[in-house]
FIMIZA-600584 format. One record per residue: residue in three letters; x, z, y of N, C-alpha, C, O in turn. Coordinates in steps of 0.1 Angstrom, whole numbers, padded with zeros to 4 digits, always signed. Layout:
# FIMIZA-600584
AlaXZYXZYXZYXZY;...
# end
This chain:
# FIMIZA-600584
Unk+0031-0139+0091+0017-0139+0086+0017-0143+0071+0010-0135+0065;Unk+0021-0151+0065+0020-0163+0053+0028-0144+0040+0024-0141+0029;Unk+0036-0137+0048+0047-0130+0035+0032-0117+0040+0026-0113+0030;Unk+0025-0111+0055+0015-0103+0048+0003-0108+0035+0000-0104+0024;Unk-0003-0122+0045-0015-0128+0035-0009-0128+0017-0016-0126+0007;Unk+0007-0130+0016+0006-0131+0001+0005-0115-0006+0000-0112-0017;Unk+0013-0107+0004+0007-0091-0001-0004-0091-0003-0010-0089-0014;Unk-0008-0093+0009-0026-0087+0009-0033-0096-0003-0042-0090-0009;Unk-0033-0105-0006-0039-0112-0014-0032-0109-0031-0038-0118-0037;Unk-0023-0102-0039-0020-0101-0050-0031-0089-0055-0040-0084-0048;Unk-0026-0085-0071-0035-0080-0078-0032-0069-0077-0041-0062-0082;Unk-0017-0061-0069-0014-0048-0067-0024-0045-0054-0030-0034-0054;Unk-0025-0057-0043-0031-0055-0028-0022-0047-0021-0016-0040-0029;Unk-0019-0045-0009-0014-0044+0000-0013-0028+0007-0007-0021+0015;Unk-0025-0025-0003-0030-0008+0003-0038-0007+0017-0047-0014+0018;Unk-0035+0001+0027-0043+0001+0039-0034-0007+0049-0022-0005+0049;Unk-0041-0015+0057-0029-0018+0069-0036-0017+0081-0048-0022+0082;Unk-0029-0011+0093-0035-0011+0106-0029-0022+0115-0026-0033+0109;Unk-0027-0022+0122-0029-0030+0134-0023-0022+0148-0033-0018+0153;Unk-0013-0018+0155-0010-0004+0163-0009-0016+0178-0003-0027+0179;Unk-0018-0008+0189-0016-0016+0201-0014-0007+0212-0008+0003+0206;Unk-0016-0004+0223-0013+0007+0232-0025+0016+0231-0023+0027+0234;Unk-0038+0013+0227-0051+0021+0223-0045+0029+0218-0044+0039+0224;Unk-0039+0027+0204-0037+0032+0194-0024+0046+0196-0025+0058+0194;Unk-0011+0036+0202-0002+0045+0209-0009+0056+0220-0003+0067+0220;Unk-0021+0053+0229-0028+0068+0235-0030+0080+0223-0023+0090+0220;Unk-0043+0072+0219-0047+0083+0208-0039+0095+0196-0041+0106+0193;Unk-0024+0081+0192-0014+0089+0186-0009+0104+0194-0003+0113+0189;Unk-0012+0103+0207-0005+0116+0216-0009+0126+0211-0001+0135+0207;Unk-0025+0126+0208-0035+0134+0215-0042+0133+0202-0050+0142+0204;Unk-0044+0129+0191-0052+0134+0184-0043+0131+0166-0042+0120+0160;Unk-0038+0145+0162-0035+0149+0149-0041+0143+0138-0033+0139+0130;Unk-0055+0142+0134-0059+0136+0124-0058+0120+0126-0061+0114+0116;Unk-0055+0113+0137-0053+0096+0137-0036+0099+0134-0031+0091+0126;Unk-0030+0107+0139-0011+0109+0133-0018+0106+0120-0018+0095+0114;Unk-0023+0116+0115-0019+0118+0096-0028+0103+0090-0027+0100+0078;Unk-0035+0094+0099-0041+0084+0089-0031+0073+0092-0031+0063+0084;Unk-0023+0074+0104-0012+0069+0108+0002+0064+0092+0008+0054+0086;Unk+0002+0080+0090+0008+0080+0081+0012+0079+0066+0022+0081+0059;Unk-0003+0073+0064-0010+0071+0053-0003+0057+0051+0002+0054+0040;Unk-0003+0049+0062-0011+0032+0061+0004+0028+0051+0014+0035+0048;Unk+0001+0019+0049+0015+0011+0038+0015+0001+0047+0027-0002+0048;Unk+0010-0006+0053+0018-0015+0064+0013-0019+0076+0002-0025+0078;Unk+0021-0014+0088+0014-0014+0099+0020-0022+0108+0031-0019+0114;Unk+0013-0035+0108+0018-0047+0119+0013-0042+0132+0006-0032+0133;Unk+0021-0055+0146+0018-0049+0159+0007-0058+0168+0011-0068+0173;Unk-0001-0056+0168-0012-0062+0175-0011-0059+0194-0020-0054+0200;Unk+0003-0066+0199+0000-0066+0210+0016-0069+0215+0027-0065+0210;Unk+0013-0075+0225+0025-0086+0231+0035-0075+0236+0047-0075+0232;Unk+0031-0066+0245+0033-0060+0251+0043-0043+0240+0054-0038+0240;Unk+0032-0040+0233+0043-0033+0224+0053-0038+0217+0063-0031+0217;Unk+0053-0049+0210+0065-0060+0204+0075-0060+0217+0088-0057+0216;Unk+0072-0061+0223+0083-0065+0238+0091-0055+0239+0103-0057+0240;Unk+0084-0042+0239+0091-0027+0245+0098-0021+0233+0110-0017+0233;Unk+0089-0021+0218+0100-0021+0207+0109-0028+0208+0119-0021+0209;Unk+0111-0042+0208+0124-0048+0207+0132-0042+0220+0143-0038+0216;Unk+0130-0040+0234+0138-0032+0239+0145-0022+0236+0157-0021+0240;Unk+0138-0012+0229+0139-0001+0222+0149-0002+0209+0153+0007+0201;Unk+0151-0014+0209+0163-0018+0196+0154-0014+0181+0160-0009+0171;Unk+0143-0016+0181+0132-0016+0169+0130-0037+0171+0124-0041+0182;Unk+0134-0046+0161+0133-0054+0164+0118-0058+0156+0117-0061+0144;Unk+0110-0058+0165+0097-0065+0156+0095-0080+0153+0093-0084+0164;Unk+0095-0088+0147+0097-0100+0145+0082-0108+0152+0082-0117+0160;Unk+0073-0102+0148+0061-0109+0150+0048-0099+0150+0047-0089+0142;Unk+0040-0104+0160+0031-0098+0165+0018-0105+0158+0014-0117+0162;Unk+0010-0096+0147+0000-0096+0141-0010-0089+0143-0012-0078+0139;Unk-0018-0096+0151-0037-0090+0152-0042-0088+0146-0037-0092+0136;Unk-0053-0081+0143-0060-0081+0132-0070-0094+0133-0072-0102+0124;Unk-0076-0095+0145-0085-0106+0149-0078-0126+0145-0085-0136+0144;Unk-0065-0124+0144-0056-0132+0136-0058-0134+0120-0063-0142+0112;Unk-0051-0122+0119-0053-0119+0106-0061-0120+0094-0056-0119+0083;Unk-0078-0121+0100-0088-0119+0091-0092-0131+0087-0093-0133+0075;Unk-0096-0144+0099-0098-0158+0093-0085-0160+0082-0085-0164+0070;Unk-0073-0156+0092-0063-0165+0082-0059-0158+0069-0049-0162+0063;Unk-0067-0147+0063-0069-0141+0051-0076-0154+0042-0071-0162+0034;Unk-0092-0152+0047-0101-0156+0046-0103-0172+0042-0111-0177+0035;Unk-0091-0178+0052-0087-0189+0046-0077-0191+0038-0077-0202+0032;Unk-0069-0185+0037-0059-0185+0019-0062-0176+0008-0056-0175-0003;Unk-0075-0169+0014-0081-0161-0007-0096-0170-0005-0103-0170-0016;Unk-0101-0176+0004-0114-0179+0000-0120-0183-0010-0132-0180-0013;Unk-0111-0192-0020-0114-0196-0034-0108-0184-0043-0111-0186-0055;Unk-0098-0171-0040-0092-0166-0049-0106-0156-0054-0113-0150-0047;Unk-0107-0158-0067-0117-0150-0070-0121-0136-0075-0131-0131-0080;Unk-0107-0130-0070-0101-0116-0069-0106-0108-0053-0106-0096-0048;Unk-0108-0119-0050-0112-0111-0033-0125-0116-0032-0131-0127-0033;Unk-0127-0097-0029-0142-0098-0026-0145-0088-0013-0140-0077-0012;Unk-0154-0092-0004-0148-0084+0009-0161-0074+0013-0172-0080+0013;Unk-0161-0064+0016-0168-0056+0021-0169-0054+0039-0160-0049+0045;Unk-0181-0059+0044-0175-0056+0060-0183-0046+0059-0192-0043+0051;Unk-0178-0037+0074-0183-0022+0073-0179-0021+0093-0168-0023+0098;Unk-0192-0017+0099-0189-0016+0112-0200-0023+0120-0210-0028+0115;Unk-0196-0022+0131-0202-0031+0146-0215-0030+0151-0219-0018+0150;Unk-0223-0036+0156-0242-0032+0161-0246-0037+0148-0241-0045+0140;Unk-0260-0028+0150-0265-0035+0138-0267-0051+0138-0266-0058+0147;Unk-0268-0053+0126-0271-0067+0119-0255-0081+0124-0254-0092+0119;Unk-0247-0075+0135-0234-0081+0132-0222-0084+0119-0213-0092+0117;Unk-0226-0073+0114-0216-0075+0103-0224-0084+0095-0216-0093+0093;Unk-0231-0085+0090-0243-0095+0084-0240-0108+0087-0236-0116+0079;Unk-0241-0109+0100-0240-0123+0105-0227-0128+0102-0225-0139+0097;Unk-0217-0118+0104-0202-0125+0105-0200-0124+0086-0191-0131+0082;Unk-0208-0116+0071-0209-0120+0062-0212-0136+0065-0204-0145+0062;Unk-0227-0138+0071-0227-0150+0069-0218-0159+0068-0212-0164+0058;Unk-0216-0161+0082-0203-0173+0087-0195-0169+0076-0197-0174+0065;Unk-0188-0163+0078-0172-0163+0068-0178-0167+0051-0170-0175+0046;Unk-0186-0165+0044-0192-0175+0033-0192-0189+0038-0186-0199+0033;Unk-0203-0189+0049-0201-0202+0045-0187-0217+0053-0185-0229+0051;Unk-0182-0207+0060-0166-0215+0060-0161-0213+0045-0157-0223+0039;Unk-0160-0201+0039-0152-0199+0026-0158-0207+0012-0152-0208+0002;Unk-0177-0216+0017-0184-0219+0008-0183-0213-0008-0183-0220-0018;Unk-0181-0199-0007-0187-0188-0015-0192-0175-0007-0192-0172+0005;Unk-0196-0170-0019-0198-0156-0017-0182-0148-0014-0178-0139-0022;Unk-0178-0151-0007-0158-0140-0001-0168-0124+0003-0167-0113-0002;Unk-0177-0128+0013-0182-0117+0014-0192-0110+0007-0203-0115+0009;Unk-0191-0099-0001-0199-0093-0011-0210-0082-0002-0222-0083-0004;Unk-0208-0075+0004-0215-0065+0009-0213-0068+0026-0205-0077+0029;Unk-0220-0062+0035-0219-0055+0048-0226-0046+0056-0238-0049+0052;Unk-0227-0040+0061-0233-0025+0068-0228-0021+0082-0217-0017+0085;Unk-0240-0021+0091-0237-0016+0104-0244-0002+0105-0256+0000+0106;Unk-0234+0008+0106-0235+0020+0103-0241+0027+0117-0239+0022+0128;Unk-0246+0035+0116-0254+0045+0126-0239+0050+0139-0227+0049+0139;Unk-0247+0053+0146-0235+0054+0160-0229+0073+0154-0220+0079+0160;Unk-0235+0079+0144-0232+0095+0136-0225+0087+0128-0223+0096+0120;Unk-0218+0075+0122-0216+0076+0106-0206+0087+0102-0208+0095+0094;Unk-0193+0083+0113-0185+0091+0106-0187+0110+0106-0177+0117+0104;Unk-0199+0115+0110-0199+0127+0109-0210+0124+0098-0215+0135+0097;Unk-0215+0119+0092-0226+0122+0084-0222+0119+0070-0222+0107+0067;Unk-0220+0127+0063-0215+0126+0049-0229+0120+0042-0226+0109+0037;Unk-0236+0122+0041-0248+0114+0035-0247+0103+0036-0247+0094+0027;Unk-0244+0100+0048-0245+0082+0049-0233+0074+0048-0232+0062+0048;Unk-0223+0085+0048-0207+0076+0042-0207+0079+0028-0200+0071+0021;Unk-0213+0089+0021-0219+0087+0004-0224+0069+0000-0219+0059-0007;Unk-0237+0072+0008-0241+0058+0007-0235+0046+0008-0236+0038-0001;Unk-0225+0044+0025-0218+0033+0019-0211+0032+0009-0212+0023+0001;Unk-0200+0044+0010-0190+0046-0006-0198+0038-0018-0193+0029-0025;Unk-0213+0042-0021-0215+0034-0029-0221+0026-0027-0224+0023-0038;Unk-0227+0015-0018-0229+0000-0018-0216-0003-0021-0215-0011-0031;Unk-0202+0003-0014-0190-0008-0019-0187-0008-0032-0186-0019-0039;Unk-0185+0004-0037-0183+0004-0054-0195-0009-0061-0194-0019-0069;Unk-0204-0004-0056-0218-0014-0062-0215-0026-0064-0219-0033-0073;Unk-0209-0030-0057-0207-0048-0051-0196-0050-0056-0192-0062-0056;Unk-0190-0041-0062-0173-0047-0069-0166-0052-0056-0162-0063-0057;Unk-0164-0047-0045-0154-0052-0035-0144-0049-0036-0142-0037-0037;Unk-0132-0058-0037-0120-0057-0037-0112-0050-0024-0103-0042-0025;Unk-0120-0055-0012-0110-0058+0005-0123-0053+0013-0134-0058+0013;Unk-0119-0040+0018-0125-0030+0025-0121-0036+0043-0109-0033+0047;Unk-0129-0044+0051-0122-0043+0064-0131-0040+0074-0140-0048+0077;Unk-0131-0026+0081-0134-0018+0089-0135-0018+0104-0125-0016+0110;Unk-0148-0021+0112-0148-0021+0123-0154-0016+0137-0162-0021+0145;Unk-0146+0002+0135-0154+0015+0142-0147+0018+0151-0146+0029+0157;Unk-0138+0007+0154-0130+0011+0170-0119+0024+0163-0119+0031+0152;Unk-0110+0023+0175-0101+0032+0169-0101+0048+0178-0105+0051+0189;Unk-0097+0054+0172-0094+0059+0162-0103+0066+0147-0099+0074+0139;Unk-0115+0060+0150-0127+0064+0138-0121+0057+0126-0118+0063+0116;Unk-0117+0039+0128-0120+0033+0116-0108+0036+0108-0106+0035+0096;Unk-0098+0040+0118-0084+0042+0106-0089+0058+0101-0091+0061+0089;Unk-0089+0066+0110-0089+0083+0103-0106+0085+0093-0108+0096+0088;Unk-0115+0074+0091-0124+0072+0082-0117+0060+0070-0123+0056+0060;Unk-0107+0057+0073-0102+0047+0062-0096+0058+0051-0098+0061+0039;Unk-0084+0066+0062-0075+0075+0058-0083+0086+0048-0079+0089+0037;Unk-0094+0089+0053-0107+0100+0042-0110+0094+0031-0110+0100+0020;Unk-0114+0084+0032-0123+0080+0022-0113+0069+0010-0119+0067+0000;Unk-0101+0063+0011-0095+0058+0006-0094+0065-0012-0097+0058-0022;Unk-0091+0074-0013-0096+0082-0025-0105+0079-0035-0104+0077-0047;Unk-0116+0078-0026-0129+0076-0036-0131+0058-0036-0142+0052-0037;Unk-0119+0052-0036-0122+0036-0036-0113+0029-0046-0108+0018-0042;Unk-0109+0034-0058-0095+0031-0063-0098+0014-0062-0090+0006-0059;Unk-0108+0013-0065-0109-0004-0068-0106-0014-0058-0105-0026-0060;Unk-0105-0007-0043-0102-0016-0032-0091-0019-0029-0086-0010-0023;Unk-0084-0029-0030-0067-0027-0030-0066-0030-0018-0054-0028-0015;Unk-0072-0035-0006-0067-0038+0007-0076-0032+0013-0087-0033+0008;Unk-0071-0024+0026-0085-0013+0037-0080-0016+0045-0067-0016+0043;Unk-0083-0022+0058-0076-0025+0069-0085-0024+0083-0094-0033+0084;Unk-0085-0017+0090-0087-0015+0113-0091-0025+0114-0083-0033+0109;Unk-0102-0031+0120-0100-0045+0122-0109-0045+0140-0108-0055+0147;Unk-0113-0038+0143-0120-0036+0158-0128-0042+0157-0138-0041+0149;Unk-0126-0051+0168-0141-0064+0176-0142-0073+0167-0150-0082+0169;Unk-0133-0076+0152-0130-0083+0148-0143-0088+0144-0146-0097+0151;Unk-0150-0086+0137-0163-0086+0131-0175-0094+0142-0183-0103+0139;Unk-0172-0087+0157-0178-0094+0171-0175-0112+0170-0184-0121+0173;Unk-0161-0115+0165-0154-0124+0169-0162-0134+0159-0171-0142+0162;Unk-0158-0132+0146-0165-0138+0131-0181-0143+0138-0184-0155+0141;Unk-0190-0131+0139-0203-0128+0145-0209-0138+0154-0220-0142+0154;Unk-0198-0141+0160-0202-0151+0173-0209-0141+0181-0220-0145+0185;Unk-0207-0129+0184-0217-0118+0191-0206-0119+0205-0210-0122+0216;Unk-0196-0117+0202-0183-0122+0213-0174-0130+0212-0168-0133+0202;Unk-0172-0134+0223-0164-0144+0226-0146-0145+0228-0140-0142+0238;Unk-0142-0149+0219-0127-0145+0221-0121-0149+0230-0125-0161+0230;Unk-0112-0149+0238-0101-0148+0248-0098-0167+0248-0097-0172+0236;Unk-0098-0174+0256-0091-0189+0255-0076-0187+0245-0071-0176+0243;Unk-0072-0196+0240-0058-0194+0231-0049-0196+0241-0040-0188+0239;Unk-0048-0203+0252-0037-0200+0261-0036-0188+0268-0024-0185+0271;Unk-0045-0180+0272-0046-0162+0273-0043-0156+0264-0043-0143+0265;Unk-0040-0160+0253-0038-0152+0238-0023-0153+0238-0017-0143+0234;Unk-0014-0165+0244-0005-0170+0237+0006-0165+0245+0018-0163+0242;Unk-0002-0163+0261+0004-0158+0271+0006-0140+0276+0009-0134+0286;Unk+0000-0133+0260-0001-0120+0262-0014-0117+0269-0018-0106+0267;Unk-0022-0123+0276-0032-0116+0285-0045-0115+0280-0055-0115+0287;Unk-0044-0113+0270-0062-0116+0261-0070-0104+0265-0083-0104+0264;Unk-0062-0093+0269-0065-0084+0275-0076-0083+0291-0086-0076+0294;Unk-0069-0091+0297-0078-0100+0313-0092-0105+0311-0101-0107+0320;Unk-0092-0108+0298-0103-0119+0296-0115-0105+0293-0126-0104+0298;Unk-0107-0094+0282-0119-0087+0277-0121-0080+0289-0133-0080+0290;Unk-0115-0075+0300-0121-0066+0310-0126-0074+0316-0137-0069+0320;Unk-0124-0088+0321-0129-0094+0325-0149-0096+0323-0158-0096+0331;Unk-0148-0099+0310-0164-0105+0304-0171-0086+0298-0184-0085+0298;Unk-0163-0075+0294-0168-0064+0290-0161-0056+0295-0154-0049+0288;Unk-0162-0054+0313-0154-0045+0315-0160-0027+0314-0152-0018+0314;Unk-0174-0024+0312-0177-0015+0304-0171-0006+0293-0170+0006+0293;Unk-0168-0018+0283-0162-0012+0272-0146-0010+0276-0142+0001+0275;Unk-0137-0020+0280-0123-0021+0280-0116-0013+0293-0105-0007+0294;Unk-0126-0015+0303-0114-0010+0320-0107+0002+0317-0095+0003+0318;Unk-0115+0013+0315-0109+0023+0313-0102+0027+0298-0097+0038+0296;Unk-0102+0018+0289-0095+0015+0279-0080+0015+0279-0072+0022+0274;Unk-0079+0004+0286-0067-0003+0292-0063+0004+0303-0051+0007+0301;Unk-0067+0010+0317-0062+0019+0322-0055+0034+0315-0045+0040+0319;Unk-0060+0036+0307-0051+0045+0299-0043+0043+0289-0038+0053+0284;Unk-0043+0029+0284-0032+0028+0276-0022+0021+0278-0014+0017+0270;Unk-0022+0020+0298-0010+0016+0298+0003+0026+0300+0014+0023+0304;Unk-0001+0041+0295+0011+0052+0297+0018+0048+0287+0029+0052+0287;Unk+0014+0041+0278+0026+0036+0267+0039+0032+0271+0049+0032+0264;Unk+0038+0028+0284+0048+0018+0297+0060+0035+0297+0072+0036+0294;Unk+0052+0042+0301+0059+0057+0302+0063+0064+0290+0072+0073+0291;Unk+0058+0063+0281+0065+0067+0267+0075+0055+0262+0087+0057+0259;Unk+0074+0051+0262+0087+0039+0262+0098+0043+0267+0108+0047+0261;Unk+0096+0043+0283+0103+0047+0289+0115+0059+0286+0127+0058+0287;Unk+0107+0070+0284+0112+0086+0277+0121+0081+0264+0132+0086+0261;Unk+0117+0073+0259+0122+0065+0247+0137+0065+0245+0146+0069+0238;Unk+0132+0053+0258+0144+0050+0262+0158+0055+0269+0169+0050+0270;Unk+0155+0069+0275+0168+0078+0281+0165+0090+0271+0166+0102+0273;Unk+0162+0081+0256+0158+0097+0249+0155+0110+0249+0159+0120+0243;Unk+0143+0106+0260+0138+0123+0265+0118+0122+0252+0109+0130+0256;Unk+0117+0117+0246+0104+0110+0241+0103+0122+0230+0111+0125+0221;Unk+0091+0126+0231+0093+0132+0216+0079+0131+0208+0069+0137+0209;Unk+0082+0123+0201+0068+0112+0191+0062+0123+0178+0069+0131+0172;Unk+0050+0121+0178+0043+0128+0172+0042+0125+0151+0034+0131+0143;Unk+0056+0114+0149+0060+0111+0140+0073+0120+0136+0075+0122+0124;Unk+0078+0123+0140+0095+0125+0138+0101+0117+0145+0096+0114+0155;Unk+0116+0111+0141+0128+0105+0142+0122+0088+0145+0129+0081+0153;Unk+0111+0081+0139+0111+0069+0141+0092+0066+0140+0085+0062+0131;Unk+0090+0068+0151+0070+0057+0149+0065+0050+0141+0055+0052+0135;Unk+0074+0039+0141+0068+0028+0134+0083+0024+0122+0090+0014+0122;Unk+0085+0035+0112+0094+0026+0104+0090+0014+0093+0099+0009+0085;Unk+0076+0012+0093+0071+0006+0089+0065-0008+0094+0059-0016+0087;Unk+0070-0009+0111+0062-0019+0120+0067-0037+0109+0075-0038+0100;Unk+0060-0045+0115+0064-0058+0112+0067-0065+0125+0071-0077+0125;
# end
């Protein structure tokens, strides 16, 4: 965590970083434009107990397993006084990202967060209204772009629009993360987190959104597998994640 936050937090920034969990490994099968924003990212940590495990079987030794839902306080709390980070939230029901603007100022007791916007359930097909955000973020001078349209929207809308943002040095997936900030949801007990099952909790309290989430992303179990007697053939080339942490 401490060697991403000091990337993410310099004056080069970090570029885009995702977050890859078995969601993410479905969608990679099956949908080409999440491959190419895949391919984009400059650093893509593993947000899930469960893929860290099967990589390291796989003789890909991942050291450590980084959430994005981890990752954002503990940003937030080592740039909150840096006066180079200025954060743009972008995502979730309306008037959530607002709220979790709120909170995260006033833990950070500044302005950390510059702009936020909960975008229409069309955004990413509506060029008019990703015009508009493009520019509230420019407007606002935001440094740290962090995105939360579920996946595979918020990376293959990171992956598009990254161009027109030279000034944002960090873009980063961040999911429910925004929910969590928000106080809109409730995150997982830390001993369910610590024990891999944070997953139990969300089907548990939203199983609407997650059951069949998680029912299909556990074929990851079976691409591993193929992996493993080398029968697998990844929608990367020769290596998925040569970039994992």
């Amino acid at each position: 965590m401490d060697e991403l936050l000091q990337q993410m937090g310099t004056d080069a920034g970090a570029g885009v970083v995702f977050t890859v969990n078995p969601d993410h490994l479905y969608h990679l099968q099956y949908n080409p434009a999440f491959v190419n924003a895949y391919q984009s990212a400059d650093i893509i940590t593993v947000d899930s107990h469960y893929v860290r495990l099967a990589m390291r079987l796989l003789g890909r030794r991942v050291l450590h397993r980084l959430p994005g839902s981890d990752i954002v306080p503990a940003f937030c709390a080592r740039h909150g006084s840096n006066p180079a980070v200025r954060i743009f939230l972008l995502g979730a029901r309306p008037g959530v990202a607002k709220t979790a603007a709120e909170a995260m100022n006033r833990k950070a007791g500044r302005e950390l967060v510059v702009g936020a916007h909960g975008p229409s359930m069309n955004f990413v097909n509506d060029a008019a209204e990703i015009d508009a955000v493009v520019d509230m973020i420019v407007a606002c001078g935001a440094t740290v772009l962090l995105v939360g349209l579920g996946a595979p929207k918020q990376e293959i809308w990171i992956s598009n629009v990254r161009h027109r943002l030279p000034q944002v040095r960090v873009m980063m997936g961040i999911g429910a993360t925004l929910d969590y900030e928000a106080g809109a949801v409730k995150r997982a007990p830390v001993l369910l987190r610590r024990l891999g099952l944070e997953w139990t909790y969300r089907v548990a309290t939203e199983p609407r959104r997650y059951l069949m989430r998680y029912v299909r992303s556990s074929k990851f179990l079976w691409w591993m597998l193929m992996d493993r007697l080398g029968r697998y053939k990844d929608p990367f080339g020769s290596d998925p994640f040569p970039q994992a942490r």
